[in-house]
N, C-alpha and C positions, 0 to 999 in steps of 0.2 A: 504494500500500500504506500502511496508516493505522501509524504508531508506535504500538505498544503503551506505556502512560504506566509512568514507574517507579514500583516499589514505596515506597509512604514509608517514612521511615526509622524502622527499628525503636526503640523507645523505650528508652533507657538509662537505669536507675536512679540510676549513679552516674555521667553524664556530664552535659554540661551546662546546664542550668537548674537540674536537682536539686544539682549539686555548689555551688549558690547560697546556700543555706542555710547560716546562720553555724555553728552546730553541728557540722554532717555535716561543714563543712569543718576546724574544729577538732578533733572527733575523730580524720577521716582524716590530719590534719597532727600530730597530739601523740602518736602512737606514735611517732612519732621522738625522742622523750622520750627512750624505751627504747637511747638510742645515749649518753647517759651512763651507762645502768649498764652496756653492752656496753664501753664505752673503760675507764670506770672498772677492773673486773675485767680487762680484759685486761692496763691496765698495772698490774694489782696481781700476776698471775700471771708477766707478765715478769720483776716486781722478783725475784718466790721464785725463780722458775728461775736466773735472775743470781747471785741472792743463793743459790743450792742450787751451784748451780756452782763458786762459789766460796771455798765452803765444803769441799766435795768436795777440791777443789785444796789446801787450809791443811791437809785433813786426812792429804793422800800429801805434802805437806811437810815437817809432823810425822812421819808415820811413818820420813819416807829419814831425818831430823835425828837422830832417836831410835835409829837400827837398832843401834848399836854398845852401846848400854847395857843389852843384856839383853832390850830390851822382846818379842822372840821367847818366851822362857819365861816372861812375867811375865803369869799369870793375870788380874789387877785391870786391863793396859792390855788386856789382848785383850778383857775385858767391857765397857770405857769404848770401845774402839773399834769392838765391833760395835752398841752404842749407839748413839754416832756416827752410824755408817750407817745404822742401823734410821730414826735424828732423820731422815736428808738423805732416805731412800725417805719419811716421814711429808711433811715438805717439798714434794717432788717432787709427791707425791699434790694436796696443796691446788692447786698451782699449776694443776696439769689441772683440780682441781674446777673454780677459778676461770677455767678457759680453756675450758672446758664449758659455763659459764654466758654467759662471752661470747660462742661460737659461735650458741649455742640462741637466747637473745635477739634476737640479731642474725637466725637464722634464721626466728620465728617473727614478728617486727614488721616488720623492714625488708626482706629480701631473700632468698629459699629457694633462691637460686643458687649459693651459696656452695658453692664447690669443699673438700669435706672427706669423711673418709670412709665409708663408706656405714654404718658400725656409731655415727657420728656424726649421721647425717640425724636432724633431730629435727621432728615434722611436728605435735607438739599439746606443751600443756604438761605434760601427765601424761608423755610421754616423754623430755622435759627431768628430769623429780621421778625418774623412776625412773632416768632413767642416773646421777645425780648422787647417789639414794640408795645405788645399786651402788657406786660410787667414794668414799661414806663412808662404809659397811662396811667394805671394803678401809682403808681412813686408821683407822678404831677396831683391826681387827684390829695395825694396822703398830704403832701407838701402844701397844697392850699388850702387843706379843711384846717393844717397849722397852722397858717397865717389867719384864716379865717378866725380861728377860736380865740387865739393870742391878740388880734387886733385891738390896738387900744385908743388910735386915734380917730378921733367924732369927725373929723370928715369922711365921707364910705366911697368918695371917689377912688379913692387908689386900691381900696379893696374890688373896685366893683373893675377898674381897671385890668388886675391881678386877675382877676375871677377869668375876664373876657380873652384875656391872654392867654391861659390856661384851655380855656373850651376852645381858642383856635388849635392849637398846638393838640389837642384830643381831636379833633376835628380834621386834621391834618392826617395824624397815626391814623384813625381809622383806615382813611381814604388807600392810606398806604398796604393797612393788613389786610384789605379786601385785594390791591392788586398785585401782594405777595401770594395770596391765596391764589387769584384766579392763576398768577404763572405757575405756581406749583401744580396746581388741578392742570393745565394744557402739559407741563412737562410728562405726569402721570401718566395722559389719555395718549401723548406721544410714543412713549416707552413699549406701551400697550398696542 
């Protein structure tokens, strides 16, 4: 019985002789680039959280230190202190921004195995822009309900100014995550 001969090997684009080319090889090796701006942000979003935590804590410090003097019926400390809180939720915010951008980076250059959650899989870059523009809406709205609460000056023009600034600039994001949406949805139905 004669051997049937094997099939030759099928040709690899990106494997070896092709992957010989100095270019192709430095392209495919310099997105690893993208792991200092992934490290970068992450330890930059640790320091806020550290730094939001601990802050949190100075602030129930403050309050046990404070309880005997009144500060219950004292108008001015109840508006300084849901300030406060509004600063540490604005806080909190950045630090996910910036732990958004580490995950997504990391997800779209170096590795899409990354165990995170599935409202986190981020699979192009427009879905990176648009979760991250969600999450800076969210940080402008937190940012004005603190000026709003804290506001002390009897004219309401600059508030009302700040307010209209804010709803362009939300107004704007939207317009944006719908036309990150629809190019992701065409890229999709492309693919397909």
């Amino acid at each position: 019985m004669a051997e049937t001969p094997a099939p030759p090997p099928a040709s690899d684009p990106v494997g070896s002789e092709a992957d010989a080319h100095p270019v192709r090889r430095l392209l495919g090796t310099s997105r690893y680039l993208i792991l200092l701006a992934v490290v970068g942000s992450f330890i930059a979003s640790t320091t806020i959280m550290v730094f939001g935590l601990l802050r949190s804590v100075g602030i129930i410090v403050d309050l046990v230190n404070d309880i005997g003097h009144g500060l219950l019926v004292d108008e001015a400390y109840s508006k300084a202190l849901i300030g406060e809180t509004i600063a540490l939720i604005d806080m909190f915010l950045l630090g996910t921004v910036l732990f958004i951008v580490a995950a997504g980076l990391y997800q779209l250059f170096v590795d899409v195995r990354v165990p995170l959650p599935a409202w986190l899989a981020i699979r192009s870059l427009d879905d990176l822009k648009s979760l991250l523009t969600g999450v800076i809406i969210v940080a402008l709205l937190v940012a004005f309900l603190g000026s709003a609460v804290t506001w002390t000056n009897a004219d309401g023009t600059a508030i009302i100014a700040l307010g209209l600034a804010v709803a362009a600039v939300v107004i704007a994001a939207n317009m944006s995550m719908r036309t990150f949406a629809r190019h992701a949805s065409a890229q999709r139905e492309h693919k397909d």
